[in-house]
GUKOLVEX-758461 format. One line per field, with one value per residue (C-alpha): residue in three letters; x, y, z. Coordinates in steps of 0.001 Angstrom, whole numbers, plus 524288, in hexadecimal, padded with zeros to 5 digits. Layout:
<nodes>
kolmar (Ala	...) .
c1 (X	...) .
c2 (Y	...) .
c3 (Z	...) .
</nodes>
This chain:
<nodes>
kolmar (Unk	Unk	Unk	Unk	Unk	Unk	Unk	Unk	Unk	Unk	Unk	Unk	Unk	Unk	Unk	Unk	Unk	Unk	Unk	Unk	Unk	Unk	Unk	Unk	Unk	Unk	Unk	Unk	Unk	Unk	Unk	Unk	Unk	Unk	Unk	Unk	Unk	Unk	Unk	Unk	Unk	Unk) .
c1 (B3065	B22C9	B1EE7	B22E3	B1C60	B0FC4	B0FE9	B13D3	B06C4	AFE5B	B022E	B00E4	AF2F6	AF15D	AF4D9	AEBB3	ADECA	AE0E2	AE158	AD5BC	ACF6D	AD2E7	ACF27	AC15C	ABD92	AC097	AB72E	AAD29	AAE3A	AAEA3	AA239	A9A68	A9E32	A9A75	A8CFF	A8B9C	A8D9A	A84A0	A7A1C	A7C41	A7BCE	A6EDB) .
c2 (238A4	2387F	22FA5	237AC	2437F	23C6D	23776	24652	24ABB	240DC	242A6	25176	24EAB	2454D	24FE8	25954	250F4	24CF9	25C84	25FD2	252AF	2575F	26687	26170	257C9	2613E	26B2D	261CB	25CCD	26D2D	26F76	26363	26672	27397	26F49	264BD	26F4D	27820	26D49	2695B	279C0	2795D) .
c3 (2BC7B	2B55E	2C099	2CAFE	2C557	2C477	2D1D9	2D57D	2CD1E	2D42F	2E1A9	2DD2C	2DA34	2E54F	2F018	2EA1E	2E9A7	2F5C7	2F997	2F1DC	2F8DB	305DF	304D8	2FD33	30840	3128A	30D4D	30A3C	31782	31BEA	31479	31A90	329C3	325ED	321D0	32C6E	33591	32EA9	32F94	33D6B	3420E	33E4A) .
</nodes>
């Protein structure tokens, strides 16, 4: 049972980093089209 409650935690954790992962690349990758674009308007 202690097992299965760990692997429960971790996968727990798992999903969520790889949320925060996703949502952080996608606006780091939002903020630098924004700025290429900015550049190449010039």
């Amino acid at each position: 049972m202690a097992g299965f409650l760990l692997l429960e935690q971790s996968g727990e954790y798992f999903w969520q980093s790889r949320l925060t992962n996703n949502a952080t690349r996608k606006a780091s990758t939002g903020e630098t089209c924004r700025v290429t674009i900015r550049i190449t308007g010039r």
